[in-house]
C-alpha positions in Angstrom: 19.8 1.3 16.1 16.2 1.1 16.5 14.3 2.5 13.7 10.9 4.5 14.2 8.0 5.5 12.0 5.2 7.8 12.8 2.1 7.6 11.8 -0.7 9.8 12.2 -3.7 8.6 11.7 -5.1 5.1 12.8 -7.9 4.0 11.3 -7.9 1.1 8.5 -4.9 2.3 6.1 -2.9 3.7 9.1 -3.5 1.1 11.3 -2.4 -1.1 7.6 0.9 1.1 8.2 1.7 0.2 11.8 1.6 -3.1 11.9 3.3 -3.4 8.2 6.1 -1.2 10.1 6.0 -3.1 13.1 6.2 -6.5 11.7 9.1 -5.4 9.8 10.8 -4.5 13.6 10.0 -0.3 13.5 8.8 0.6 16.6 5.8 2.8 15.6 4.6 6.1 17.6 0.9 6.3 16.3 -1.2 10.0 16.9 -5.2 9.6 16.7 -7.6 11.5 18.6 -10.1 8.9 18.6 -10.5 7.0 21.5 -11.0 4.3 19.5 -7.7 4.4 18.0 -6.0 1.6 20.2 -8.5 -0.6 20.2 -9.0 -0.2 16.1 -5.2 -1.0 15.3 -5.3 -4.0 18.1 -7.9 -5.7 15.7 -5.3 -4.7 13.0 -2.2 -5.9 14.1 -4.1 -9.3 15.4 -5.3 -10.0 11.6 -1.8 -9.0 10.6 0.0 -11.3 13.0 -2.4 -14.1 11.6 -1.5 -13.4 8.1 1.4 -11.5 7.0 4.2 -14.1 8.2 2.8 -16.5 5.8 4.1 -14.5 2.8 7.6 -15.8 3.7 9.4 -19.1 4.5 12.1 -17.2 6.9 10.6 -15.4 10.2 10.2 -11.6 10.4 12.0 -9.5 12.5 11.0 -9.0 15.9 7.7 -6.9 16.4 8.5 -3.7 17.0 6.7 -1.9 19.8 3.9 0.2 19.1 2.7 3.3 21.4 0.5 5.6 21.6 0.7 9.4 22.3 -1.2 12.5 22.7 0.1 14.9 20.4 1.4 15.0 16.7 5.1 16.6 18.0 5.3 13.8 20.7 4.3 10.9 17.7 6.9 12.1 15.2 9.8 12.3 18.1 12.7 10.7 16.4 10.8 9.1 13.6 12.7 8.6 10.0 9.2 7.7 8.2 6.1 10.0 9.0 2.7 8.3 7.1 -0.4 10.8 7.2 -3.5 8.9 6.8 -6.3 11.9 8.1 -9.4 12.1 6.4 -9.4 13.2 2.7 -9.9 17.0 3.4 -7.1 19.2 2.1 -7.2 22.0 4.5 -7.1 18.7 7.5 -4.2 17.7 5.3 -2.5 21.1 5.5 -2.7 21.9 9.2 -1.5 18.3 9.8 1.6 18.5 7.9 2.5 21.7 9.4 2.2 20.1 13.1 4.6 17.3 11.7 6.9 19.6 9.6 7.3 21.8 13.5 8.6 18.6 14.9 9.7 16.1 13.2 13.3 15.5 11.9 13.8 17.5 8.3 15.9 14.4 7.1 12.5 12.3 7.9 10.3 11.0 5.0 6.8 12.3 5.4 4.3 10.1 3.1 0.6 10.7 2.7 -2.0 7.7 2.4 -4.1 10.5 0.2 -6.1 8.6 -2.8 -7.0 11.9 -4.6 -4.7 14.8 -4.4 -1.6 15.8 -6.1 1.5 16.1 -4.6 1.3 19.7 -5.6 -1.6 20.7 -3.4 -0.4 18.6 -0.1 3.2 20.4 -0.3 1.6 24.3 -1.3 2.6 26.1 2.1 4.8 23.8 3.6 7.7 25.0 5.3 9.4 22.0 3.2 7.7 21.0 0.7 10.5 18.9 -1.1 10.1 16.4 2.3 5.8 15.3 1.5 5.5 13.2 -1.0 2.3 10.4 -1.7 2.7 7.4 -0.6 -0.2 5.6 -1.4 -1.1 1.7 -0.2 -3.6 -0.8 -0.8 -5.5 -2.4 2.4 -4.6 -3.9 3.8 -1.4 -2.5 3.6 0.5 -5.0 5.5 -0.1 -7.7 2.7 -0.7 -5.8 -0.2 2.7 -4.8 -1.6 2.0 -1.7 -4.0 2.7 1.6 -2.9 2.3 4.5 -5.2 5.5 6.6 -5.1 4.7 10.4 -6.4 7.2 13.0 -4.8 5.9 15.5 -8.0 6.8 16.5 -11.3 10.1 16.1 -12.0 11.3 15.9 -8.5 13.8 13.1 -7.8 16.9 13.1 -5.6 18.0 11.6 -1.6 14.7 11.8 -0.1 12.9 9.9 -3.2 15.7 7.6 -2.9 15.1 7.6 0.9 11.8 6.6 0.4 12.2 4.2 -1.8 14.9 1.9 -0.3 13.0 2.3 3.1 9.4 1.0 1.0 11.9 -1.9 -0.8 13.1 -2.9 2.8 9.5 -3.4 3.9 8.8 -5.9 1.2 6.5 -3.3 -0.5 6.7 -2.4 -4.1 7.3 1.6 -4.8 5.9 2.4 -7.6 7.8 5.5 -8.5 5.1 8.0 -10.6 7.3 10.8 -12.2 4.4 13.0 -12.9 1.1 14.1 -11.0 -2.4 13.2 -11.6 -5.5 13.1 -9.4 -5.9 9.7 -8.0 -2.7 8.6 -9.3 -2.9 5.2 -11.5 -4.6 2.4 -9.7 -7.7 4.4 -8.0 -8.3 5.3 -11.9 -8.8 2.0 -13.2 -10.6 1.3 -9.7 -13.1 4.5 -9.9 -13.8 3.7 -14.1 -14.7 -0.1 -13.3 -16.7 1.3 -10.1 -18.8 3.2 -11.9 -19.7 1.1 -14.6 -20.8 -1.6 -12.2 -23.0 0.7 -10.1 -24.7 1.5 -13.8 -25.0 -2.6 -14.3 -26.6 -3.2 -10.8 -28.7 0.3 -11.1 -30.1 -1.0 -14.4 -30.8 -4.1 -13.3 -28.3 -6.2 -15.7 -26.7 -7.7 -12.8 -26.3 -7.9 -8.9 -24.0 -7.1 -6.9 -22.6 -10.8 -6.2 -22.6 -10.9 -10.0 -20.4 -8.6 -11.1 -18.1 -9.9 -8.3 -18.6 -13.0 -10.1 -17.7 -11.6 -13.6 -14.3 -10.0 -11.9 -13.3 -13.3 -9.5 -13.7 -15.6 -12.0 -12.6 -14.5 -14.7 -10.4 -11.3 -15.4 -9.7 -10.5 -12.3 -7.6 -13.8 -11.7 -5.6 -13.0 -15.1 -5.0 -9.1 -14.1 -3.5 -10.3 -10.5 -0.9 -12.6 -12.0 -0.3 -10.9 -15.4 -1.9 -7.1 -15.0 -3.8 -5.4 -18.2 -1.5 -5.2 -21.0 0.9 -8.3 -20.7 -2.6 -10.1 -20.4 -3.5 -8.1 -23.7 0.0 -8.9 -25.3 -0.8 -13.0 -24.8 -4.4 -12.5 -26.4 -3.4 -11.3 -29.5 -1.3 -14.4 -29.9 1.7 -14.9 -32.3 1.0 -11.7 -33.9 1.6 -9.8 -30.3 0.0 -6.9 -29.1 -0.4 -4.7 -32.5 -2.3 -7.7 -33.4 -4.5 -7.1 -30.4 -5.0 -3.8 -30.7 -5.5 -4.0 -34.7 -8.5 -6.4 -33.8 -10.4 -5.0 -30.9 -8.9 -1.3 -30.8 -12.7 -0.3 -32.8 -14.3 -1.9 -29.8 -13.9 1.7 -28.2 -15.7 3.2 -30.4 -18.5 1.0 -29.7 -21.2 2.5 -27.4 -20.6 -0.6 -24.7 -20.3 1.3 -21.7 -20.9 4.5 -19.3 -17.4 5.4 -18.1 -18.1 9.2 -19.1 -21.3 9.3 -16.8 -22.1 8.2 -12.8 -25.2 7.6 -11.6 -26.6 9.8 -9.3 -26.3 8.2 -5.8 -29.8 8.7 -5.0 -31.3 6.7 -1.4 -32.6 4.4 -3.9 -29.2 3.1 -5.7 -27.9 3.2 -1.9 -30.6 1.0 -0.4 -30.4 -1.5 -3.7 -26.5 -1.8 -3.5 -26.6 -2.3 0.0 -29.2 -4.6 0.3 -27.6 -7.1 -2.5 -24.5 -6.9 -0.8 -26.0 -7.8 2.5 -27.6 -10.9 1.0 -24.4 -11.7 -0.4 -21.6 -11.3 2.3 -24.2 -10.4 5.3 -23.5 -14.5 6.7 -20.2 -13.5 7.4 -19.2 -11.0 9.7 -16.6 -7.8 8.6 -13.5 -9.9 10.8 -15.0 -13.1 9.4 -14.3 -11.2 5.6 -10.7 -9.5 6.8 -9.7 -13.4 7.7 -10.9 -14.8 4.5 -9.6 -12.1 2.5 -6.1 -12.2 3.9 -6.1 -16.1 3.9 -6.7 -15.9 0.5 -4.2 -13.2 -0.6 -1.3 -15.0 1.5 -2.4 -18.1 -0.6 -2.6 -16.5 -4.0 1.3 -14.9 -3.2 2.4 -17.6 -2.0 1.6 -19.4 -5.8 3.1 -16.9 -7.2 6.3 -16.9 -5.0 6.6 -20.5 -6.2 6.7 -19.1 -10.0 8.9 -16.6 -9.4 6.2 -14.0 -11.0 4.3 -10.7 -10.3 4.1 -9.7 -6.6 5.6 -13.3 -5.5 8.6 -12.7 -7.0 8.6 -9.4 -4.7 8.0 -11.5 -1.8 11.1 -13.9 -3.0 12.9 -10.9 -3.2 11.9 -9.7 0.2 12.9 -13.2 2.0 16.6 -13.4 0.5 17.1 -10.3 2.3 15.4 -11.3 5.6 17.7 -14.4 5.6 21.0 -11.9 4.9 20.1 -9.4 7.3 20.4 -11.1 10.8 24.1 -12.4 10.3 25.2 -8.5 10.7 22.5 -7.1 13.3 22.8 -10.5 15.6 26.6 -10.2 15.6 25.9 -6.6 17.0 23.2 -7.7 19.4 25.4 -10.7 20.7 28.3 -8.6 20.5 26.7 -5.1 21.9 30.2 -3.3 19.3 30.0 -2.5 15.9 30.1 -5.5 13.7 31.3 -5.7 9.9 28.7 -6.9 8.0 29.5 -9.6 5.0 29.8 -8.3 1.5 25.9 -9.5 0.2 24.7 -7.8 3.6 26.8 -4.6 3.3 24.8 -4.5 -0.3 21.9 -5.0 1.1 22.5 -2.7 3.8 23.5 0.1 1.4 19.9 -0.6 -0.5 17.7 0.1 2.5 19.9 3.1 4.1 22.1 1.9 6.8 25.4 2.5 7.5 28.3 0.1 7.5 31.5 -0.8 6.8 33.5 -3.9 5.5 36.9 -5.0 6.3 
């Protein structure tokens, strides 16, 4: 059976969602108003057809079909996965998960993109609150694997489950956040490292191509293999991490940087920031940048497949199942009557939600 997702929205992060669906063989039903909207995932799903079937050795499914349709109740017809990815306004936010909630199926996950709000304020008024959760990606979301997971505090049960097996079976990573806090985890570390370099450029301690030095190479190639603390835990050596912290824990007293404080974004600190960045990227066009970029994480995964660590041991994980899968669904296809799928793809089929049986 043909599996659907929904997905409202369709600029970069939704577009990120339909061709991550797609590629996985979901048809996707997308709902934009812009009249751009086609046109904007096309560019999308072309990057995406470049890049993402280089994280694996085994080919994808076939591409599902993507369409396009002129109202939210139409877009969520039949759809087990619903992804919101409207503009960061909570009252938007609201009147867009009631449209969905009218229409779509009440068994169907609906996940929102949001990078800011709780969990809490998305689901206050909804006819079923228990069924919106976060779902937030990286972009682009078709290569990136994290997702962060937050139903709300303390809630857990089928639809988390749901969610979770259906995020696995993408080759995404769920990252499953049992309590609520604005921005979730990631867009924390991301804001608080933001801010201090807009103080570093604003002073004039460094440009903006060198603080993207400082981060590419040098921590920011440890934190993608090894993230913050296991990186932490090898500094401090034999002695481990209470080592580490024993020796640079009084660093934070220290006044080193401006965490607490953001500069005011006056049209000065615009003009300077943009005006570096032009003279550091401006050669290149933004699709010349999306092809490097991908190139370059599809490389990097691709090590790390090979080591059987961090996000390419996800994407190992993520090929063994594409090479299980087909011998039940092409028996079916060849067959057009129920197959009975072997014992490691019944497993795998009970992971990821579908229904079979084994004689």
């Amino acid at each position: 059976m043909t599996k659907i997702a929904a997905i409202i929205g369709g600029g970069v992060i939704g577009g990120g969602w339909a061709a991550r669906f797609a590629l996985n063989g979901w048809n996707v039903q997308v709902f934009d108003p812009d009249p751009e909207a086609e046109r904007k995932i096309g560019e999308v799903m072309t990057n995406a057809r470049r890049s993402m079937p280089g994280l694996t050795d085994v080919a994808l499914p076939d591409e599902g079909k993507i369409s396009f349709h002129d109202s939210i109740s139409d877009a969520v017809a039949g759809a087990s996965w619903v992804q919101e990815s409207v503009p960061e306004r909570l009252e938007i936010k609201h009147k867009t998960f009631g449209a969905i909630q009218q229409a779509c199926d009440p068994e169907a996950v609906i996940g929102s993109s949001t990078s800011g709000f709780k969990p809490s304020q998305l689901q206050d008024g909804m006819a079923r609150p228990e069924q919106i959760m976060v779902a937030h990606p990286f972009n682009p979301v078709y290569l990136l694997p994290l997702v962060e997971l937050v139903p709300g505090n303390g809630i857990d049960g089928p639809m988390v489950a749901k969610a979770k097996a259906i995020l696995t079976s993408l080759g995404m990573y769920p990252l499953h956040l049992k309590k609520e806090i604005d921005a979730h985890v990631a867009d924390r570390f991301l804001e608080a490292v933001w801010r201090e370099a807009l103080w570093l450029v604003k002073d004039g301690i460094a440009t903006t191509e060198e603080v993207d030095n400082a981060i590419r190479y040098g921590f920011g190639i440890r934190w993608a293999q090894m993230g913050l603390f296991e990186t932490y835990r090898v500094a401090g050596g034999e002695a481990g991490m209470k080592h580490f912290m024993a020796q640079f824990g009084p660093c934070l007293q220290w006044p080193w940087t401006k965490l607490t404080d953001v500069p005011e974004f006056t049209d000065e600190l615009v003009d300077l920031i943009a005006g570096q960045s032009d003279e550091q990227s401006g050669a290149h066009g933004i699709r010349d940048l999306e092809r490097i970029r991908d190139t370059n994480l599809v490389s990097m995964m691709r090590a790390l497949k090979q080591q059987d660590w961090g996000a390419g041991r996800l994407m190992k994980a993520h090929e063994a199942t594409l090479r299980l899968v087909p011998c039940w669904a092409r028996a079916q296809t060849i067959s057009q009557t129920p197959a009975s799928p072997c014992k490691p793809c019944a497993a795998l089929c009970r992971l990821i939600g579908l229904t079979t049986t084994v004689t």
